[in-house]
N, CA, C, O and CB atoms as a CASP TS submission, in Angstrom:
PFRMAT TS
TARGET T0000
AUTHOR 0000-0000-0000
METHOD Language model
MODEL 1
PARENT N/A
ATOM      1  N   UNK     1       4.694   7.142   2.007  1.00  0.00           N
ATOM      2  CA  UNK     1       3.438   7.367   2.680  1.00  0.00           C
ATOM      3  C   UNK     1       2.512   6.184   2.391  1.00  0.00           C
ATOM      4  O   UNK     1       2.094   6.027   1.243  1.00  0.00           O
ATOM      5  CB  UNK     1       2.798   8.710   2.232  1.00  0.00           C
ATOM      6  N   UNK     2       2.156   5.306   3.416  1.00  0.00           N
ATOM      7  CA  UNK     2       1.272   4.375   3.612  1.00  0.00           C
ATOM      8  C   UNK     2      -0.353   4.603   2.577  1.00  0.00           C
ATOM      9  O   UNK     2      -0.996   5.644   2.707  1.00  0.00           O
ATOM     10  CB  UNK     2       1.112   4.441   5.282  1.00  0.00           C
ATOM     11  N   UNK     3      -0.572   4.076   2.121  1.00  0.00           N
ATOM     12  CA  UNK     3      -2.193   3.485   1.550  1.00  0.00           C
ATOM     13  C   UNK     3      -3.182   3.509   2.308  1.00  0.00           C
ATOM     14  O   UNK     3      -3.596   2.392   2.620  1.00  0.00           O
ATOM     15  CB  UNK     3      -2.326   2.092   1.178  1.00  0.00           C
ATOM     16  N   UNK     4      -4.028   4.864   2.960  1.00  0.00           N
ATOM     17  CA  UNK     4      -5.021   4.389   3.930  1.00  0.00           C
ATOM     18  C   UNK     4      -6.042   3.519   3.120  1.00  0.00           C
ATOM     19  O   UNK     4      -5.949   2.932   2.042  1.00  0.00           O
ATOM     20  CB  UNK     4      -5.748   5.636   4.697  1.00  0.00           C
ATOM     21  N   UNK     5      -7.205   3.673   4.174  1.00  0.00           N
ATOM     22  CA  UNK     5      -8.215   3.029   3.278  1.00  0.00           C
ATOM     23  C   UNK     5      -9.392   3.934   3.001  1.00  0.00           C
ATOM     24  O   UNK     5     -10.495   3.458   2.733  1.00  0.00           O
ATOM     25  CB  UNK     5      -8.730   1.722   3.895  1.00  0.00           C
ATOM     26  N   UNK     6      -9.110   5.591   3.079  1.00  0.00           N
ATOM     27  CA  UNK     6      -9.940   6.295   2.688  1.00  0.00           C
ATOM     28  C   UNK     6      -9.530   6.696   1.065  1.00  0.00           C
ATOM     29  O   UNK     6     -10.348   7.312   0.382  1.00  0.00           O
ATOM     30  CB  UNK     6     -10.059   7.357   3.707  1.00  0.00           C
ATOM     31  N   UNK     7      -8.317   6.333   0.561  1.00  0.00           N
ATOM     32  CA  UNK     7      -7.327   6.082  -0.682  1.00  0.00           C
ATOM     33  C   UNK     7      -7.922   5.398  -1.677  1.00  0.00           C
ATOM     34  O   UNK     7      -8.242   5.745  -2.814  1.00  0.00           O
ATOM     35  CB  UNK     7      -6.092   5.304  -0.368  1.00  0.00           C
ATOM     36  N   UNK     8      -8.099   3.698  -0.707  1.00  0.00           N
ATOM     37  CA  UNK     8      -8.826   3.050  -1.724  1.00  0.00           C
ATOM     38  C   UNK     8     -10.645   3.158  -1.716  1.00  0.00           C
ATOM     39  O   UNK     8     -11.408   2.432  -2.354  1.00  0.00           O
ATOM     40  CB  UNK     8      -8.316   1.540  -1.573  1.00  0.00           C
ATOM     41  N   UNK     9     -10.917   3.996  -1.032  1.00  0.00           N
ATOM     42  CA  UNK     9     -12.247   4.309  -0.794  1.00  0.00           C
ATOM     43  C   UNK     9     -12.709   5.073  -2.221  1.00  0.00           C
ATOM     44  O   UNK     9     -13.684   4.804  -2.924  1.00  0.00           O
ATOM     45  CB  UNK     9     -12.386   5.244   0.620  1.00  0.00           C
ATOM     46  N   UNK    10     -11.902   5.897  -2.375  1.00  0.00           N
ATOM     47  CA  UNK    10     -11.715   7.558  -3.039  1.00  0.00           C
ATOM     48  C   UNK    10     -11.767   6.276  -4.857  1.00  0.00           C
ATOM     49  O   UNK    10     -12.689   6.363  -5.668  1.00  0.00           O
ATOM     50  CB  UNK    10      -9.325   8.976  -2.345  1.00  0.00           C
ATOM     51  N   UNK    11     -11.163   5.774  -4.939  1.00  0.00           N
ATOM     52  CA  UNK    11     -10.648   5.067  -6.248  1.00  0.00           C
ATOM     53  C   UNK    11     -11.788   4.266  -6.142  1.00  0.00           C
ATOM     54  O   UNK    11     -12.478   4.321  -7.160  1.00  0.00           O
ATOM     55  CB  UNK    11      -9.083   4.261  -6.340  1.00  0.00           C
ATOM     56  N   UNK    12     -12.153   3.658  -5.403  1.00  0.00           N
ATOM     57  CA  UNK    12     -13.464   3.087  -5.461  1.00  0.00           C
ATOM     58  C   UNK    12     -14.713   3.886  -5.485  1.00  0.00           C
ATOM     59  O   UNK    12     -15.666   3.120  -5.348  1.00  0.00           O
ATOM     60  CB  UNK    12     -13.567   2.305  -4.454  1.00  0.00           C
ATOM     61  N   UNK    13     -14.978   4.759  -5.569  1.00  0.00           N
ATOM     62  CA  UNK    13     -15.685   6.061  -6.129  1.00  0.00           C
ATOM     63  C   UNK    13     -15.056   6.318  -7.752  1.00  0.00           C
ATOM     64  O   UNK    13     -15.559   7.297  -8.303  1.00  0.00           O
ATOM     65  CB  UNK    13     -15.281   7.535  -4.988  1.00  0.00           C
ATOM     66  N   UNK    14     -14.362   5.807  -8.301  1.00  0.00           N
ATOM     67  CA  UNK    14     -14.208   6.599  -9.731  1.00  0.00           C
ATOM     68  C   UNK    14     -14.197   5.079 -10.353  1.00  0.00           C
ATOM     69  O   UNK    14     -14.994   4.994 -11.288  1.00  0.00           O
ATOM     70  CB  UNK    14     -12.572   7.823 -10.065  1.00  0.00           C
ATOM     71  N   UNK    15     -13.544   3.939 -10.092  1.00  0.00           N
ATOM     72  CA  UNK    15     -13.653   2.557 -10.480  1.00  0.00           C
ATOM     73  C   UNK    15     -14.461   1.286  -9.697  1.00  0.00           C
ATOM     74  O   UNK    15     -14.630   1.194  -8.481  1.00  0.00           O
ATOM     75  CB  UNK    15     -12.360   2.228 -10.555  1.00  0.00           C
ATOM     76  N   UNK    16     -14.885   0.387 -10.679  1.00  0.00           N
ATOM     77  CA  UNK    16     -15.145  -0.505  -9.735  1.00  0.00           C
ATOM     78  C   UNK    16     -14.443  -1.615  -9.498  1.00  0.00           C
ATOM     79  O   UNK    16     -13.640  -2.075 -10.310  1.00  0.00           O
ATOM     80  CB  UNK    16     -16.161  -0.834  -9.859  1.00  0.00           C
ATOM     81  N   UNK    17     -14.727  -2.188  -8.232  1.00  0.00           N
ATOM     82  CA  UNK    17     -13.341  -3.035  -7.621  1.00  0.00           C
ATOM     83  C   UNK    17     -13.020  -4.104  -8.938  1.00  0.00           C
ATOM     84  O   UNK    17     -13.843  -4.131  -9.853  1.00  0.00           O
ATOM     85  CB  UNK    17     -13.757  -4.116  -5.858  1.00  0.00           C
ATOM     86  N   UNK    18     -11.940  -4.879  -8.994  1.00  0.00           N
ATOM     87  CA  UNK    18     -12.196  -5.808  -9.548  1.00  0.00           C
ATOM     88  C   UNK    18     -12.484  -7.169  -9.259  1.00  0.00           C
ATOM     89  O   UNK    18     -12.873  -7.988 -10.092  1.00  0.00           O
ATOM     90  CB  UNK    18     -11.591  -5.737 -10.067  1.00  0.00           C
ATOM     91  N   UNK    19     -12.323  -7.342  -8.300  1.00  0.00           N
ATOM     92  CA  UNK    19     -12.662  -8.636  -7.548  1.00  0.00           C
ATOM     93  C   UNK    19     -13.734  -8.338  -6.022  1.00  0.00           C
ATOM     94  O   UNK    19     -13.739  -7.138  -5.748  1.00  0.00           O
ATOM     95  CB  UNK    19     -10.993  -9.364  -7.078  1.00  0.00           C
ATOM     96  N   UNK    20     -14.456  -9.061  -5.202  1.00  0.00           N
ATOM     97  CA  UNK    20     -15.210  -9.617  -4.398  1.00  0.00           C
ATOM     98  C   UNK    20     -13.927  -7.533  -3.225  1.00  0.00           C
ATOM     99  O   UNK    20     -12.729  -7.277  -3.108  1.00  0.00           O
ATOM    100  CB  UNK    20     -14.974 -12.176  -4.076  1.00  0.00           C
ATOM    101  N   UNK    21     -14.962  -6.944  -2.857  1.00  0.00           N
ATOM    102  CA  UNK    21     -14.447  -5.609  -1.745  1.00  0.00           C
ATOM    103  C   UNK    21     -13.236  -6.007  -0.929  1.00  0.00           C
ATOM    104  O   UNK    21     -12.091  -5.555  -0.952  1.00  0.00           O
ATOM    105  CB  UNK    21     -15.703  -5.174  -0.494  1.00  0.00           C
ATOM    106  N   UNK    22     -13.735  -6.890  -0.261  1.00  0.00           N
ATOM    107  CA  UNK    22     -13.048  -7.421   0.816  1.00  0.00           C
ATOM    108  C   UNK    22     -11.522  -8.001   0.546  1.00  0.00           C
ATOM    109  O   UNK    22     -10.694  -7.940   1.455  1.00  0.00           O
ATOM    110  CB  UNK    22     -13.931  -8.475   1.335  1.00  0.00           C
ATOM    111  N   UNK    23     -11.268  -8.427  -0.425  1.00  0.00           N
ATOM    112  CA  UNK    23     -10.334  -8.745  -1.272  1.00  0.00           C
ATOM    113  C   UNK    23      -9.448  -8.115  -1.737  1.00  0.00           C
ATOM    114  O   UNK    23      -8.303  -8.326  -1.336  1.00  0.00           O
ATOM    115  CB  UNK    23     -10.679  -9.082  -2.009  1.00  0.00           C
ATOM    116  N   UNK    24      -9.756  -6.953  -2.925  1.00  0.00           N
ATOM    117  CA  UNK    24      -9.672  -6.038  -2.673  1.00  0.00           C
ATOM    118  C   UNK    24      -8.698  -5.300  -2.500  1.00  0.00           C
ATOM    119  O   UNK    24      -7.631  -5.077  -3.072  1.00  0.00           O
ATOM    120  CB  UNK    24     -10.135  -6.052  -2.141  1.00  0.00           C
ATOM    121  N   UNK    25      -9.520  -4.763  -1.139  1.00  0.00           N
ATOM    122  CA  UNK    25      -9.134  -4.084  -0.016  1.00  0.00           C
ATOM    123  C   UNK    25      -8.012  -4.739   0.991  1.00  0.00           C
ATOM    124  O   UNK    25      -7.197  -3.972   1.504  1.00  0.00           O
ATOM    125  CB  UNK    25     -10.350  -3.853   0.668  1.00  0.00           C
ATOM    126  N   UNK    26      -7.947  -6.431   1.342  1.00  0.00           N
ATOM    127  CA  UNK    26      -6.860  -7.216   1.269  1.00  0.00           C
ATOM    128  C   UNK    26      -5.555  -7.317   0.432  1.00  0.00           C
ATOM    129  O   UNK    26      -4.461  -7.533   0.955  1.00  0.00           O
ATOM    130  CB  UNK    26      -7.328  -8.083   1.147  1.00  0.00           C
ATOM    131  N   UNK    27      -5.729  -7.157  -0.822  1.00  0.00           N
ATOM    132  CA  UNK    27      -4.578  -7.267  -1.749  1.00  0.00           C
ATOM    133  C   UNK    27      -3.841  -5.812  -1.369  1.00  0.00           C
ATOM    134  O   UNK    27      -2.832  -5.846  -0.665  1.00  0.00           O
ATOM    135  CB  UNK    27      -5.085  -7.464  -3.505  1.00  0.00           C
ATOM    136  N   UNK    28      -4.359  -4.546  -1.845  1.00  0.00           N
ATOM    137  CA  UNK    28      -4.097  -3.217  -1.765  1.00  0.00           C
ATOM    138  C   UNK    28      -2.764  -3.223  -0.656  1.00  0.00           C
ATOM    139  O   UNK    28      -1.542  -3.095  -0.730  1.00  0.00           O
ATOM    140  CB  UNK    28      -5.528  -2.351  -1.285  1.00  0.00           C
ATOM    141  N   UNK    29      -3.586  -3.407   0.194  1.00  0.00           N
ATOM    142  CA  UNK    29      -2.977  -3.103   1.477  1.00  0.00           C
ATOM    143  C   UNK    29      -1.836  -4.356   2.351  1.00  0.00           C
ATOM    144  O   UNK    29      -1.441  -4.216   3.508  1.00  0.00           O
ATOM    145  CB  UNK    29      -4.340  -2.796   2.381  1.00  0.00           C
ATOM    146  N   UNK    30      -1.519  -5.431   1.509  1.00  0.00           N
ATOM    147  CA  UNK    30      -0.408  -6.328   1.534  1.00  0.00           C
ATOM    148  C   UNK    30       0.235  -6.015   0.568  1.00  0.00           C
ATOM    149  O   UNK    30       1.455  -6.086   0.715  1.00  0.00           O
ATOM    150  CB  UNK    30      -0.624  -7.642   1.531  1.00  0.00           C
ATOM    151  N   UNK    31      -0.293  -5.547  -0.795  1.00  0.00           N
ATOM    152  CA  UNK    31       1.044  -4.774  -1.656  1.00  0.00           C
ATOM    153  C   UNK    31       1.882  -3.589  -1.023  1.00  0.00           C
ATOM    154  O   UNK    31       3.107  -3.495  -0.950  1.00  0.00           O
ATOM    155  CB  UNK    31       0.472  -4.062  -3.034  1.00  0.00           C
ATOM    156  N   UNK    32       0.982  -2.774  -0.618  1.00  0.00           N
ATOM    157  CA  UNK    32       1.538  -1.177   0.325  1.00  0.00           C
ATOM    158  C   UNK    32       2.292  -1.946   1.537  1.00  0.00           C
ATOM    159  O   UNK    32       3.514  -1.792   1.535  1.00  0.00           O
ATOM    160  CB  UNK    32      -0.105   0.123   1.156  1.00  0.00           C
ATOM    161  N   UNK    33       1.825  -2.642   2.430  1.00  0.00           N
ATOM    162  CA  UNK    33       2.755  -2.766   3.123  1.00  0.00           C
ATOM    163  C   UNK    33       4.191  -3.387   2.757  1.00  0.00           C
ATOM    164  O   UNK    33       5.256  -2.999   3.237  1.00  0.00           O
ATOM    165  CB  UNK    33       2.229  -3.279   3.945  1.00  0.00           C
ATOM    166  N   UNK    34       4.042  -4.331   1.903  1.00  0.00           N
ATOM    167  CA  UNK    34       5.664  -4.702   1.484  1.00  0.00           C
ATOM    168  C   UNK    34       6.230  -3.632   0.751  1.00  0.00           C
ATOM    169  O   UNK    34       7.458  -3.640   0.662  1.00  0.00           O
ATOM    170  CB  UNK    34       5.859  -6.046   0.507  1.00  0.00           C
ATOM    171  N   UNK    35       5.597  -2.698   0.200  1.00  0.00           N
ATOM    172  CA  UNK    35       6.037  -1.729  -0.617  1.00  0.00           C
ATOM    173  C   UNK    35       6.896  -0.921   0.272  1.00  0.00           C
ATOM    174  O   UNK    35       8.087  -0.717   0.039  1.00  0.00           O
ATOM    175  CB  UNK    35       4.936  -0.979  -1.285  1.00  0.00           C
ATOM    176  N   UNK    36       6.277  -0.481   1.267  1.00  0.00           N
ATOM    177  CA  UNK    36       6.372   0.439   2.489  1.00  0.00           C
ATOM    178  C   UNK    36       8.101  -0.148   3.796  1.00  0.00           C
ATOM    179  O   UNK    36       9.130   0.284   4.316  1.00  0.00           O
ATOM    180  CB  UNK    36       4.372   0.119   3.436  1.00  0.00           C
ATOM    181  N   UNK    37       7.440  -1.080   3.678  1.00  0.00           N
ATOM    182  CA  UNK    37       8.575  -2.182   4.133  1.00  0.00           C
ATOM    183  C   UNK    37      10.147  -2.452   3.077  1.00  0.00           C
ATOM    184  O   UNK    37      11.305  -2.557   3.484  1.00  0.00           O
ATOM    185  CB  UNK    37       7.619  -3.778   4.130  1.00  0.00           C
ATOM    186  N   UNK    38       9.900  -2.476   2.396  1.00  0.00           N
ATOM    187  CA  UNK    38      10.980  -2.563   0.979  1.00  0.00           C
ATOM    188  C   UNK    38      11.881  -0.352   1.440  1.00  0.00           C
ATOM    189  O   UNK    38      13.039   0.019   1.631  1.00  0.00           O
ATOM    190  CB  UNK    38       9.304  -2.773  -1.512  1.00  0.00           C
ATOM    191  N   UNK    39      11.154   0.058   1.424  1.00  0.00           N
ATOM    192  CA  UNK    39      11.700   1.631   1.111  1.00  0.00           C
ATOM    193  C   UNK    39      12.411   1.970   2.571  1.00  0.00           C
ATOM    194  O   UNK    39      13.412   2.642   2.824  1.00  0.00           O
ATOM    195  CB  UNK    39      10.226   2.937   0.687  1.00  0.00           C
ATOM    196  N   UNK    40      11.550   1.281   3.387  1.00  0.00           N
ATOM    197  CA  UNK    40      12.475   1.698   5.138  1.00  0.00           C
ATOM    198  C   UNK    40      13.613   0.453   4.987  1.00  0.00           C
ATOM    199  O   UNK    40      14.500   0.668   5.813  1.00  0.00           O
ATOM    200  CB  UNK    40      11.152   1.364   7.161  1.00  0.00           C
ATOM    201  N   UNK    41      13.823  -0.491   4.389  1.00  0.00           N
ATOM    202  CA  UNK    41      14.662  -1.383   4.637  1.00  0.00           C
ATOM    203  C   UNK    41      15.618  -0.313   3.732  1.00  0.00           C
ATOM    204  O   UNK    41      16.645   0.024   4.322  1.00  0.00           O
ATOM    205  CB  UNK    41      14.305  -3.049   4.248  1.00  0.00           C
ATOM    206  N   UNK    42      15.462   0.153   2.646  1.00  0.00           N
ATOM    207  CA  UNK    42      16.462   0.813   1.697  1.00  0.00           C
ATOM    208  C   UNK    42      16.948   2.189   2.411  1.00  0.00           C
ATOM    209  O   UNK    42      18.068   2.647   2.183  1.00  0.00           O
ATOM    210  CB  UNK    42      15.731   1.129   0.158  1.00  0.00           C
ATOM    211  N   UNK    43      16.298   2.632   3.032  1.00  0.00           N
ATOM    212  CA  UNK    43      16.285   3.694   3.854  1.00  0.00           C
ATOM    213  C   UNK    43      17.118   3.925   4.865  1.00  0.00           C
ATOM    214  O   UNK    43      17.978   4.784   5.058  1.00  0.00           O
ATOM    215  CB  UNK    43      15.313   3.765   4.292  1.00  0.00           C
ATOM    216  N   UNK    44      16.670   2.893   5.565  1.00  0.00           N
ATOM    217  CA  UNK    44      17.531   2.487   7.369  1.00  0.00           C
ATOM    218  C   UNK    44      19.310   2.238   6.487  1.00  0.00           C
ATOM    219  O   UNK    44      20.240   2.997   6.759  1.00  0.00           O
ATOM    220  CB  UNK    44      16.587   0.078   8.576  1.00  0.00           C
ATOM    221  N   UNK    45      19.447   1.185   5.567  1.00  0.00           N
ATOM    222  CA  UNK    45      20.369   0.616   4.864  1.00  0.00           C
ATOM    223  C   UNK    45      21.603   1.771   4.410  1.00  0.00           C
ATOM    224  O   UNK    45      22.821   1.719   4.579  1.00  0.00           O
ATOM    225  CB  UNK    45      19.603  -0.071   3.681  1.00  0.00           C
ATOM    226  N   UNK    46      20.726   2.835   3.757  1.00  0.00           N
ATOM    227  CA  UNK    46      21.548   3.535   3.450  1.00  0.00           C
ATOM    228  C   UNK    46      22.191   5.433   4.620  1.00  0.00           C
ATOM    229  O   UNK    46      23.020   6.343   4.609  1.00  0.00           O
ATOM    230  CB  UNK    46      20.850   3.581   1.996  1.00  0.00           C
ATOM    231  N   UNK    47      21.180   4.971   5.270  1.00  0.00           N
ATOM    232  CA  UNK    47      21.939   5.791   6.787  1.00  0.00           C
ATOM    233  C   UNK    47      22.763   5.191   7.511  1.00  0.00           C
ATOM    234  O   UNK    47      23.529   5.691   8.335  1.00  0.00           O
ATOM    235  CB  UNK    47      21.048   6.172   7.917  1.00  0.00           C
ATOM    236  N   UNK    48      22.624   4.009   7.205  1.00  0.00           N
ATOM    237  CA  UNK    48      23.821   3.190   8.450  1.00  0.00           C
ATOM    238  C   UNK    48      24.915   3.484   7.661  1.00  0.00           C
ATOM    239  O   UNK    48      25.997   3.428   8.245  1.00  0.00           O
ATOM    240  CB  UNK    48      23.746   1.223   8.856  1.00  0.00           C
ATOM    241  N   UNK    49      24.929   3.838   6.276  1.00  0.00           N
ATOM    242  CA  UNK    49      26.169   3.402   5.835  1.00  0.00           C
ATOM    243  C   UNK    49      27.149   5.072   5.697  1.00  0.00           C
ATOM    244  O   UNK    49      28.300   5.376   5.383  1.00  0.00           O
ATOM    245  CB  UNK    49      25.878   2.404   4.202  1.00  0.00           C
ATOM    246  N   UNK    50      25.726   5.925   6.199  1.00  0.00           N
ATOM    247  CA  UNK    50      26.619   7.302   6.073  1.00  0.00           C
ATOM    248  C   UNK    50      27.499   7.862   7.476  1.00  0.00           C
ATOM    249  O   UNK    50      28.174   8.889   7.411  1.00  0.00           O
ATOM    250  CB  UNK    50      25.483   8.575   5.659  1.00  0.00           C
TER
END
């Protein structure tokens, strides 16, 4: 399940960012997507093979 940005909204209510918002909110969401990307590649990978 994807990282919205009401996620990092919510965490940004209990912490504060550590770097400049915008940033951020940039990093977050290029980690989640390769993250996200990495699990359907493992995913797709291992249905083809059943």
């Amino acid at each position: 399940m994807p990282i919205g940005i009401t996620h990092i909204y919510d965490y940004l209510n209990i912490y504060d960012a550590p770097v400049e918002l915008s940033i951020f909110v940039d990093a977050i969401m290029a980690i989640d997507n390769v993250l996200v990307d990495s699990i359907n590649k493992k995913l797709s990978s291992k249905s083809k093979t059943k």
